[in-house]
ZADO-1210 file (C-alpha; in nm, 4 decimals, padded with zeros to 6 digits):
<atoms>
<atom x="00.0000" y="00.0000" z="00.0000" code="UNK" pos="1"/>
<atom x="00.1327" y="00.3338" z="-00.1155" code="UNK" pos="2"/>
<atom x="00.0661" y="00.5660" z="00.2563" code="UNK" pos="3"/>
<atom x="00.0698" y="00.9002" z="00.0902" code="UNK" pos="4"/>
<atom x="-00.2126" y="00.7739" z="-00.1927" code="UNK" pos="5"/>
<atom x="-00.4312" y="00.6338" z="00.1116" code="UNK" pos="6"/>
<atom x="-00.3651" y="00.9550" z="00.2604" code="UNK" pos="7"/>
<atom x="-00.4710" y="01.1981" z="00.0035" code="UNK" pos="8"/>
<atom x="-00.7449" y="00.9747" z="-00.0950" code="UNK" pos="9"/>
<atom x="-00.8859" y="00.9997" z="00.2167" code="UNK" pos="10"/>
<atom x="-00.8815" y="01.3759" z="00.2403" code="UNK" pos="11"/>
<atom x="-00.9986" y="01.3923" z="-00.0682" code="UNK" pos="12"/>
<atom x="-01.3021" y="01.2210" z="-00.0265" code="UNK" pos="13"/>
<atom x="-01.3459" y="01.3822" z="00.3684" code="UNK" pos="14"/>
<atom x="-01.2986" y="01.7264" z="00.1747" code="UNK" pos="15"/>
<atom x="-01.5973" y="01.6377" z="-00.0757" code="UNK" pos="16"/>
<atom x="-01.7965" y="01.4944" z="00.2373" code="UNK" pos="17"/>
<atom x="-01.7760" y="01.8163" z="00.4422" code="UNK" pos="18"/>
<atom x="-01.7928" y="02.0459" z="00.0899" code="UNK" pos="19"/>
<atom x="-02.1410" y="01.8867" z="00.0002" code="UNK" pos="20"/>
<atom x="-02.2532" y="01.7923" z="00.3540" code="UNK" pos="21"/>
<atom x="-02.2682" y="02.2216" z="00.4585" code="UNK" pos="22"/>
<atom x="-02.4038" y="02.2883" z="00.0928" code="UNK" pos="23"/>
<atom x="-02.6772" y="02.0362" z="00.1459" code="UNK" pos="24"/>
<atom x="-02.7123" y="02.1393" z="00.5123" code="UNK" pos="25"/>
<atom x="-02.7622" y="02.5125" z="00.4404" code="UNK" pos="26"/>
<atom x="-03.0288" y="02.4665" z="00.1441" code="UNK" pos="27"/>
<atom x="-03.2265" y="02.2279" z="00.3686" code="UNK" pos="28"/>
<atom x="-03.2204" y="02.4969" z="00.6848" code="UNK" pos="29"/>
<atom x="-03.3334" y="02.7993" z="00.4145" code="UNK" pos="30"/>
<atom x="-03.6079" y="02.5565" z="00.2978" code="UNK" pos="31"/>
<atom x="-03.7453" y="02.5185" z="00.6133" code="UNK" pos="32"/>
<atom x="-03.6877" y="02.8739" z="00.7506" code="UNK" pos="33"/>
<atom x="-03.8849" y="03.0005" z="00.4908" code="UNK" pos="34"/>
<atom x="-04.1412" y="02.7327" z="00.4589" code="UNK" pos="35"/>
<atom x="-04.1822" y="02.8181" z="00.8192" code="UNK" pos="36"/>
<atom x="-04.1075" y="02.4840" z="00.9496" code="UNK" pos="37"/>
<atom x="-03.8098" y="02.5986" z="01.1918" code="UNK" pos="38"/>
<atom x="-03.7983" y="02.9620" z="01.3414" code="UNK" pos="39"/>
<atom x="-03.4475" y="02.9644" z="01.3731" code="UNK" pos="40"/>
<atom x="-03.3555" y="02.9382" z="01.7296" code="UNK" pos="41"/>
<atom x="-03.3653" y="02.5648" z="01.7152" code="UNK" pos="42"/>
<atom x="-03.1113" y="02.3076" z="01.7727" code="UNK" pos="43"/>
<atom x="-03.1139" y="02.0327" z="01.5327" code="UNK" pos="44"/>
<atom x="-03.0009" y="01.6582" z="01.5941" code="UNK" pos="45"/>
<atom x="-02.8030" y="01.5329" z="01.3288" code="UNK" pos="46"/>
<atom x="-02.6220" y="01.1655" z="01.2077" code="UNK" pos="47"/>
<atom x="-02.3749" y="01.0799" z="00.9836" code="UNK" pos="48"/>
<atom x="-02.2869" y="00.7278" z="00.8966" code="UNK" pos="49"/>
<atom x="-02.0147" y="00.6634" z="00.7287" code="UNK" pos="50"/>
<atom x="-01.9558" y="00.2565" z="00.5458" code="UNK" pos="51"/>
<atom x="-01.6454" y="00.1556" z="00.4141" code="UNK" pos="52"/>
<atom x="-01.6900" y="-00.1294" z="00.1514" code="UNK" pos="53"/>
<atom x="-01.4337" y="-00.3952" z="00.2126" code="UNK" pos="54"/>
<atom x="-01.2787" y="-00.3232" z="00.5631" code="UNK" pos="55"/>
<atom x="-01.6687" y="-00.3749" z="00.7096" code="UNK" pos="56"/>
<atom x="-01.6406" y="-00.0361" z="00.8432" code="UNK" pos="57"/>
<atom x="-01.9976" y="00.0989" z="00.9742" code="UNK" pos="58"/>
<atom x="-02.0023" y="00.3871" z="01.2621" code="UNK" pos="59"/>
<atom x="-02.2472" y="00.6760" z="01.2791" code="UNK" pos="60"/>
<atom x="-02.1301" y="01.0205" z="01.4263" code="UNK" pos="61"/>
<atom x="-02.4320" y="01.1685" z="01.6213" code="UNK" pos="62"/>
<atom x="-02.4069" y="01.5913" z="01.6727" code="UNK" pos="63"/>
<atom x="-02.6372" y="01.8827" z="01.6567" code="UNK" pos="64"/>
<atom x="-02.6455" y="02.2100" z="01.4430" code="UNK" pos="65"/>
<atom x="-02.7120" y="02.5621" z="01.6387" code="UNK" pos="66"/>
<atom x="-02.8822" y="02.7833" z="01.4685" code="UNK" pos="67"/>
<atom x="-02.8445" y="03.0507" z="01.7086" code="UNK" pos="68"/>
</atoms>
């Protein structure tokens, strides 16, 4: 195994988890700020799995997102 390929793969595909993830994130809370659905004081519960094919990787990060 080549360390510095694993490496950069890895960050690679964190960086493009994280870039999308807020993107995704921020559309969703906008939706429902203006569909009236949140007010914006809230704090929201949030999950992230993440699977890795082949090593039988499966954990879930739990969290929440402020809004104020």
């Amino acid at each position: 195994m080549n360390q510095d390929t694993f490496n950069l793969s890895i960050r690679k595909f964190l960086k493009m988890v994280g870039v999308g993830s807020q993107r995704e994130i921020e559309h969703a809370v906008e939706a429902a700020l203006r569909d009236g659905a949140i007010s914006g004081t809230e704090s929201l519960p949030c999950r992230m799995t993440l699977e890795v094919d082949g090593v039988k990787l499966k954990i879930v990060f739990d969290g929440s997102i402020e809004l104020e």
